[in-house]
C-alpha positions in Angstrom: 84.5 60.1 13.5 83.9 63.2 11.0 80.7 63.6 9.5 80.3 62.6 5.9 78.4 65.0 3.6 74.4 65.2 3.9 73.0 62.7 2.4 71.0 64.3 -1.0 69.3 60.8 -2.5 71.6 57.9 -4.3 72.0 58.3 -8.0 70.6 56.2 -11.1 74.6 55.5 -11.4 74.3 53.3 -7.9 72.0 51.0 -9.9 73.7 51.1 -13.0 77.3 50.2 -11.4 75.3 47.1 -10.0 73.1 46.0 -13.1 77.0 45.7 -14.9 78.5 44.2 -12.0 76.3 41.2 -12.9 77.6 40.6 -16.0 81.1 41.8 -15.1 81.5 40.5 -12.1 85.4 40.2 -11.9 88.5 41.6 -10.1 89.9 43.8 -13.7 86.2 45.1 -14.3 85.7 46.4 -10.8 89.5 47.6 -10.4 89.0 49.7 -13.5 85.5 51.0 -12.1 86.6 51.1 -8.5 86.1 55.2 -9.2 82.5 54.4 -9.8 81.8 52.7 -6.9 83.2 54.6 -4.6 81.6 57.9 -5.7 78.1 56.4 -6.7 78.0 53.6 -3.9 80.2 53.7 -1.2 80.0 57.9 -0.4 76.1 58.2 -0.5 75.9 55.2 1.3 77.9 56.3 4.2 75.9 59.5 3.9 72.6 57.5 3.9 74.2 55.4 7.2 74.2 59.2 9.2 71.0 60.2 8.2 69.3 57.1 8.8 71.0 56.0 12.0 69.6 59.6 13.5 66.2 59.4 12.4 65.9 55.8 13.9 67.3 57.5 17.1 63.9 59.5 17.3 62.7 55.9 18.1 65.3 53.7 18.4 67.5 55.7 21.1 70.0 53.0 21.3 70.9 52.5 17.4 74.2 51.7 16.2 74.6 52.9 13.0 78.7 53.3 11.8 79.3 54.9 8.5 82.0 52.7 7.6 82.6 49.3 5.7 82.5 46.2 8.3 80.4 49.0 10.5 77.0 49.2 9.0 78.1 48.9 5.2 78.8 45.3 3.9 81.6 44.5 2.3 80.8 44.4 -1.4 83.7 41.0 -1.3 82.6 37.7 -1.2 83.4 34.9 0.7 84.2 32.2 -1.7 85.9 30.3 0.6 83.5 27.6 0.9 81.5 28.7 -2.0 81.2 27.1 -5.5 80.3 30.4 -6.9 84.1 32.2 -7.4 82.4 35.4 -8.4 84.5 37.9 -6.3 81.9 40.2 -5.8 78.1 41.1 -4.6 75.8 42.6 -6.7 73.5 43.9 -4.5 74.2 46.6 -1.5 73.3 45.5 2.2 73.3 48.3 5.0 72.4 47.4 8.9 71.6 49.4 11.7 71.3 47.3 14.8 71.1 47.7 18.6 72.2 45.7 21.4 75.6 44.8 23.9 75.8 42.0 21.5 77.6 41.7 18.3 76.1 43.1 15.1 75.1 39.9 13.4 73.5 38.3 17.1 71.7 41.8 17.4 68.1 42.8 16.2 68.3 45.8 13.8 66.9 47.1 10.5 68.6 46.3 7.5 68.6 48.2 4.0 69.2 46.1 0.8 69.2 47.6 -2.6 69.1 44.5 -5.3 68.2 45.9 -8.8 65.4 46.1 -9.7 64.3 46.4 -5.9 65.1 47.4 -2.4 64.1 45.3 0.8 63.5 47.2 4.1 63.6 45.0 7.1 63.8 44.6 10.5 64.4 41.6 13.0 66.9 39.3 13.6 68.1 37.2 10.4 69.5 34.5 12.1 69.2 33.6 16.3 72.8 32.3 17.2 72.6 29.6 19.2 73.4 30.9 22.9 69.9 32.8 22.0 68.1 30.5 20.6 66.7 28.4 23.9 66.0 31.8 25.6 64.1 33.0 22.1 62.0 29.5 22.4 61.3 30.2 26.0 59.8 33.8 25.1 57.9 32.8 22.6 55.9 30.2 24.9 55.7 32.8 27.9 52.5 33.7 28.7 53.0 37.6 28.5 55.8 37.9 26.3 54.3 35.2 23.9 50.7 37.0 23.5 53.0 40.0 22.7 54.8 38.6 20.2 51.9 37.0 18.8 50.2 40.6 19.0 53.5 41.7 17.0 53.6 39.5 14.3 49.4 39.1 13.8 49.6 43.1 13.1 52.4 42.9 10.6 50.8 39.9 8.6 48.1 42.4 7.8 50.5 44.6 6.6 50.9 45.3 2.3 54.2 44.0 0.8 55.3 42.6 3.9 56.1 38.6 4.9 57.8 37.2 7.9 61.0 35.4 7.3 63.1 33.1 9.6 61.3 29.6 9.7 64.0 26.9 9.4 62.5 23.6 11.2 59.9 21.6 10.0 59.2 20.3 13.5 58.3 22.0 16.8 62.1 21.4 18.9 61.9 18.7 21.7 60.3 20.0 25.3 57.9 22.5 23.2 54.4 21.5 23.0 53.3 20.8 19.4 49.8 22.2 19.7 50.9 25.7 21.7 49.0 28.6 20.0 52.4 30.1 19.2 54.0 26.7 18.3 54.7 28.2 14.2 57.3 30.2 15.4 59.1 27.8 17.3 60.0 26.3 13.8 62.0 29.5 13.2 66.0 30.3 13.3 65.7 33.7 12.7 62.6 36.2 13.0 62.2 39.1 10.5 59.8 41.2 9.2 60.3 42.4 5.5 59.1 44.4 3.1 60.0 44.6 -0.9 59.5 46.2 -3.7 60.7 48.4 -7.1 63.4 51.0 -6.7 61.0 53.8 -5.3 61.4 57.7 -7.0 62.9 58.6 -3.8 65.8 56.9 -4.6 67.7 60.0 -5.6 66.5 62.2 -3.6 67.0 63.2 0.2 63.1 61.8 0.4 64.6 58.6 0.2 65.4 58.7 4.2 61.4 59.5 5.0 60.7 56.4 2.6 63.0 54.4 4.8 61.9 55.4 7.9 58.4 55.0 7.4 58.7 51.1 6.5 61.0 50.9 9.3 58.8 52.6 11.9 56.0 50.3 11.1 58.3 47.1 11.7 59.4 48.6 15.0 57.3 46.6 17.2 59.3 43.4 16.0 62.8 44.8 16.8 61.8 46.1 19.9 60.2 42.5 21.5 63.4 40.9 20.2 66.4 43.6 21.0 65.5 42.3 24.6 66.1 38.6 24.2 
């Protein structure tokens, strides 16, 4: 796959196409600003894919990051399918990075999500499919790989900005005991660590990949006890 151009920051028009996708969200609008997104959204992005996907090499060796819609870029279509919401469209921009034999969506990763007026930074697994799940349960109550994850997660609690997402159940699932130190997250689905906040200054600027990184590299410890599910 050729290499896009460097990545040099997104621009103030990225957040501008989505603030009037809100109140335009339909398919003559975004035909007639397709231009728009392609140069503001869709061609930094893929840039930004590159240059993130090779700094989280320097401690993620094993990263897949694919500078392509339905690779690491979401598809800015929605499913409406099943949806009562027709709105054709997303108006917000979700990028992943994951790693793993698995699929993309059963994989641990970091994700990127730019929702005006903020971005998200996360990493983790959104949701545990259910093949996983049993094995997941059975980690989390080993004696060594559940004082790790405990470890994990009592270190990123303590962390500004950041909450843990995933819980689902309000019981402990059947065979787990109730009153096991790390009983809280058996109540979970999915396990991620995220952290959110305004649109930083970096945001146009090749800075914006440092910023990135950083909040990645301090959620690291999460991906890495769960890419090994």
């Amino acid at each position: 796959m050729p290499k896009t151009t460097p990545f040099k920051g997104f621009s103030p028009e990225t957040i501008r196409f989505f603030e009037k996708l809100k109140t335009n969200n339909n398919k003559a609008w975004f035909e007639k600003n397709r231009d728009v997104y392609e140069k503001f959204v869709l061609r930094p992005s893929k840039s930004f894919v590159e240059a993130v996907g090779e700094k989280l090499r320097e401690f993620a060796p094993k990263i897949i990051a694919v500078p392509k819609v339905n690779g690491s870029l979401f598809r800015i279509n929605r499913d409406t399918r099943f949806s009562a919401d027709k709105s054709p469209y997303k108006t917000y921009m979700g990028i992943l990075f994951w790693e793993g034999l698995r699929q993309k969506m059963e994989s641990s990763g970091y994700y990127f999500h730019l929702e005006t007026p903020n971005i998200m930074l996360a990493a983790g697994l959104y949701k545990i499919s259910r093949p996983l799940l049993e094995r997941y349960r059975n980690h989390v109550v080993d004696p060594e790989r559940g004082a790790d994850l405990a470890a994990v997660l009592a270190r990123i609690e303590k962390m500004k900005g950041v909450s843990i997402g995933g819980q689902y159940y309000k019981r402990v699932p059947s065979g787990f005991d109730p009153e096991h130190s790390n009983a809280r997250w058996l109540l979970h689905n999915g396990l991620y660590a995220s952290w959110e906040g305004p649109v930083p200054d970096e945001f146009t600027s090749e800075k914006f990949i440092g910023f990135c990184i950083k909040h990645f590299k301090n959620l690291a410890p999460l991906h890495d006890w769960l890419k090994i599910l």
